[in-house]
C-alpha positions in Angstrom: 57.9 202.0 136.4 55.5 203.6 138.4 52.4 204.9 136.2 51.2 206.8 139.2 53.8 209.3 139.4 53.1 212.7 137.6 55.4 214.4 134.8 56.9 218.0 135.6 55.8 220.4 133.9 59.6 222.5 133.5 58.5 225.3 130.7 55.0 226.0 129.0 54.3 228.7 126.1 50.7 229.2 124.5 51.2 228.6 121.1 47.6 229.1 120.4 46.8 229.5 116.6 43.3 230.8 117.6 40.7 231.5 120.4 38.7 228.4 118.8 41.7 225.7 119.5 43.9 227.0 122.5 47.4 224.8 122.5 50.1 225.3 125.0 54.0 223.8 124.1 55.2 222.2 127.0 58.6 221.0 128.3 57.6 218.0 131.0 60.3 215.8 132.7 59.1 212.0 132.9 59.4 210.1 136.2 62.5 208.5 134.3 64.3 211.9 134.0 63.9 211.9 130.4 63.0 215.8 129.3 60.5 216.4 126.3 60.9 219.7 125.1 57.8 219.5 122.5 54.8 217.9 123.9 52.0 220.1 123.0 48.9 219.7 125.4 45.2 221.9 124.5 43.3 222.9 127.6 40.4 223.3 125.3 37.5 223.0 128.5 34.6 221.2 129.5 31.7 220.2 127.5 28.4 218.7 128.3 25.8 216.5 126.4 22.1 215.5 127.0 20.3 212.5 126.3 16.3 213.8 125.7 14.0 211.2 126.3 10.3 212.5 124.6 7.3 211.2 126.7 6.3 208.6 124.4 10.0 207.0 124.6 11.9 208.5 121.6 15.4 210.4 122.1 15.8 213.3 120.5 19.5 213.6 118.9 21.0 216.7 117.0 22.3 216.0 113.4 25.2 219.2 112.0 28.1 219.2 110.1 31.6 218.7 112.1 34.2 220.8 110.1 37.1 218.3 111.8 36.0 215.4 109.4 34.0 217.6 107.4 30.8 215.5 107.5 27.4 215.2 108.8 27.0 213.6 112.3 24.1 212.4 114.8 24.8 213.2 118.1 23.7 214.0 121.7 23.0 217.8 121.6 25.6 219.6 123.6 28.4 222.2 123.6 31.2 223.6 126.0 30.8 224.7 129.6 30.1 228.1 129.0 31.5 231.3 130.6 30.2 232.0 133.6 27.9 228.9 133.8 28.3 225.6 135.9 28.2 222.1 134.2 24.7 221.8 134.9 23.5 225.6 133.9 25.7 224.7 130.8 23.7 221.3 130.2 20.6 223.5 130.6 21.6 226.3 128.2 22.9 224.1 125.5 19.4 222.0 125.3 17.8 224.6 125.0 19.9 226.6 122.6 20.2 223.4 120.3 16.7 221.6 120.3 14.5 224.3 122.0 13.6 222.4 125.0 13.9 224.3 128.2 14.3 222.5 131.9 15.0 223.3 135.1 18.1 221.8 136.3 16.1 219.4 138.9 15.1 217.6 135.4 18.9 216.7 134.6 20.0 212.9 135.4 23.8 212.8 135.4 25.0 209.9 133.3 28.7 210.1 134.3 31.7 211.7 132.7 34.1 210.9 129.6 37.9 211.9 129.7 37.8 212.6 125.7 41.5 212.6 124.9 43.4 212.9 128.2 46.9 212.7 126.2 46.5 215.6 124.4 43.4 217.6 126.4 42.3 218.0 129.4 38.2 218.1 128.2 35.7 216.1 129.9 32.5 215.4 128.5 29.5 215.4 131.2 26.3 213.5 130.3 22.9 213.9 131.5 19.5 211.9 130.7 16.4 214.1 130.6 13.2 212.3 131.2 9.7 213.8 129.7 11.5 215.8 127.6 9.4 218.3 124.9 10.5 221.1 122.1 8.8 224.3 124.4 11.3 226.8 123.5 13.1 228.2 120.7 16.0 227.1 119.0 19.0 229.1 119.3 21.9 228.3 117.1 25.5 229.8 117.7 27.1 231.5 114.6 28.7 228.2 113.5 26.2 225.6 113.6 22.6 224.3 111.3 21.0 221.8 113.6 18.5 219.3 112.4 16.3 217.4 115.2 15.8 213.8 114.9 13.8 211.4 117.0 14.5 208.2 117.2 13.6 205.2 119.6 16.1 203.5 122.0 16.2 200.6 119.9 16.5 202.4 116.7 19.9 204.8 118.3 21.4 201.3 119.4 20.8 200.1 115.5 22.6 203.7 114.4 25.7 202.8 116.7 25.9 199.2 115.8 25.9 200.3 112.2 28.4 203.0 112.6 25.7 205.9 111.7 26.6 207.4 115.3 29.9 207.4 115.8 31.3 210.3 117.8 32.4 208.5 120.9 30.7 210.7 123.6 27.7 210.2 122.2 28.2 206.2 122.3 29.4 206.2 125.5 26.4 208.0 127.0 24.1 205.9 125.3 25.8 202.7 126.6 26.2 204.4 129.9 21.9 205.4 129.6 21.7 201.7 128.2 23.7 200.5 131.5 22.1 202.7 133.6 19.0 202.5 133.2 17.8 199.4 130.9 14.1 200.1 130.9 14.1 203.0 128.7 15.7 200.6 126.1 13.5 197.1 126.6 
């Protein structure tokens, strides 16, 4: 079989049970011929994520409540590509919004990008490093979310992965792609 060759999309319907978590019903044929009439796909967008390094060599991560799993989480401050915005005027907005530092988008160091779930989304995660980074601006939360700040150094956010205290795999992925990237911060 060839795993290069596309499916056909034949039929798609938005089945969407909210603006928060769109979801479309396909009907695809497979490079076999084989018809699915019931393979439901969520074009749910883009998001972006930031890795703050402080001057003195600390990354600043975001801890909030994830209603998915309904628990607490350390992560890589972030959110969607906004309306309107590019990737990188997204990054921007969304570090500031979350931790209250403000850059200009000559400050952003792209780390790569994550295909999240591509079976069932077509989101990818961009990550950026931010060197020098500092709290200069005001928090500003969206109607869902209670951030907390925390600081911790390189070697402490490798500890929290290896122990499972981050887990969320874009985070961990962008800190091993930092930690691949650019080793120094982490000696």
């Amino acid at each position: 079989m060839n795993v290069n060759m596309s499916w056909q999309v034949l039929e798609e319907k938005d089945v969407s049970p909210s603006r928060w978590f769109p979801v479309l019903q396909h009907k695809v044929r497979l490079p076999d011929g084989t018809v699915i009439d019931d393979y439901f796909y969520s074009p749910i967008g883009n998001v972006v994520m930031i890795l703050p390094l402080t001057p003195d060599g600390n990354f600043i991560l975001v801890k909030q409540y994830k209603h998915g799993l309904q628990n607490i989480f350390i992560e890589l401050p972030g959110g969607m590509q906004q309306n309107g915005k590019s990737i990188k005027e997204s990054a921007i907005a969304e570090l500031e919004e979350e931790t209250g530092i403000k850059i200009s988008e000559d400050k952003l160091i792209a780390l790569g990008k994550i295909a999240n779930n591509p079976t069932k989304t077509n989101q990818i995660t961009y990550g950026f490093l931010v060197k020098d980074a500092e709290v200069n601006s005001t928090q500003r939360f969206d109607s869902t979310e209670q951030i907390e700040l925390v600081t911790f150094s390189p070697k402490e956010t490798i500890k929290l992965i290896k122990d499972g205290k981050i887990q969320t795999s874009d985070t961990v992925a962008l800190i091993f792609k930092a930690y691949l990237d650019y080793p120094e911060i982490f000696a």
